[in-house]
N, C-alpha and C positions, 0 to 999 in steps of 0.2 A: 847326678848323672842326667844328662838333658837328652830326650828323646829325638831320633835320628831323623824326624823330619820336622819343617819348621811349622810354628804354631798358627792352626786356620787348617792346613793341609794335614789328612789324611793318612793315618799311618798303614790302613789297610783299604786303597782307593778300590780294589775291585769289592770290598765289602758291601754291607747294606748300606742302603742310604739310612739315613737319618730318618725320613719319613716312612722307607719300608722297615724298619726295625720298629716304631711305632705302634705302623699297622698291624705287625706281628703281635705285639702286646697286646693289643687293646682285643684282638680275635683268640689270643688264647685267655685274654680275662672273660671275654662273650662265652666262649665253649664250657670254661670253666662253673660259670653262673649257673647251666643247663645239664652238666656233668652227671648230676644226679636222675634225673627226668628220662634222660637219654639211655642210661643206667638200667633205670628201672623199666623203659621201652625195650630194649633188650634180654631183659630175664623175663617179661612177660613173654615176646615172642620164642623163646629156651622153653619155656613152659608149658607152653601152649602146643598140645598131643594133635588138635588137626591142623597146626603148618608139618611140610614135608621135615623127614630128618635131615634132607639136606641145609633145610634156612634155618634149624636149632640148632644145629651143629656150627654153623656160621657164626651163627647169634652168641654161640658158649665162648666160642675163640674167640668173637671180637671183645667181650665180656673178660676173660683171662687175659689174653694180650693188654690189653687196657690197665687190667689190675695188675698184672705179676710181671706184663713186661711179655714181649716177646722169646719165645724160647731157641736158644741158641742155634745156629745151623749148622751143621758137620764142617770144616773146612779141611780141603786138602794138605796135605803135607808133607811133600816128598825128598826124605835126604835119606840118605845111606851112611848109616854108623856103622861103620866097620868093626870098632872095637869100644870097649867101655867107657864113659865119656872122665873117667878118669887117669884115662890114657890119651886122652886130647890136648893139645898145647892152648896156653892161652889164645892163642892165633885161633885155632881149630874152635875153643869154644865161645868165641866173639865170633866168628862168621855162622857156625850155628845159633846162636844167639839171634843175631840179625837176620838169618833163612826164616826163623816164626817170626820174627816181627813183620817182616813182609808178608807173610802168607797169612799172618792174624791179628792187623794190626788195632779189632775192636775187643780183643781179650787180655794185652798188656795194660799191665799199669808200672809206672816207673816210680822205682822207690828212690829214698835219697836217704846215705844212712845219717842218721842219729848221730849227734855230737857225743863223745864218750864227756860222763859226767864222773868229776872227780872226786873219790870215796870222803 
């Protein structure tokens, strides 16, 4: 199957250029070189009893954020289930379905099922 734009041109023109995808690499191999350094600049200042608790508390987040990942945010979510969702029509539970993917679409993951394998 031959890809829907012709060859030279651009399949995603508002994307990166070439040269800023790059530049993107080449700054997260620099950050990464320092990773540790930077690391170890921030548990020092965590640790350190005369900065204010404000800038170790800073310091802890930017520290956990970094290692574990930022932690999730509350998102809104408002429908109204009147009745058990097994009492909803396929209709009813595809448009709910689709209500959270809108409202949260950095916590879906989309599965595909599995081929059934024959015994």
């Amino acid at each position: 199957m031959q890809a829907p734009w012709k060859p030279g041109e651009s399949g995603n023109p508002a994307g990166l250029t070439h040269e800023e995808a790059t530049l993107r690499k080449l700054t997260r191999l620099k950050c990464a070189r320092h990773a540790d350094e930077i690391v170890e600049g921030l548990l020092k200042i965590f640790r350190d009893e005369k900065k204010s608790d404000a800038t170790r508390i800073r310091a802890g987040v930017e520290i956990l954020d970094r290692g574990l990942g930022k932690a999730l945010q509350p998102q809104e979510f408002n429908i109204l289930v009147d009745r058990r969702l097994e009492q909803l029509s396929a209709v009813q539970l595809k448009q709910l379905r689709q209500s959270y993917i809108e409202a949260n679409p950095e916590l879906v993951i989309e599965h595909k099922p599995e081929e059934q394998k024959e015994p």
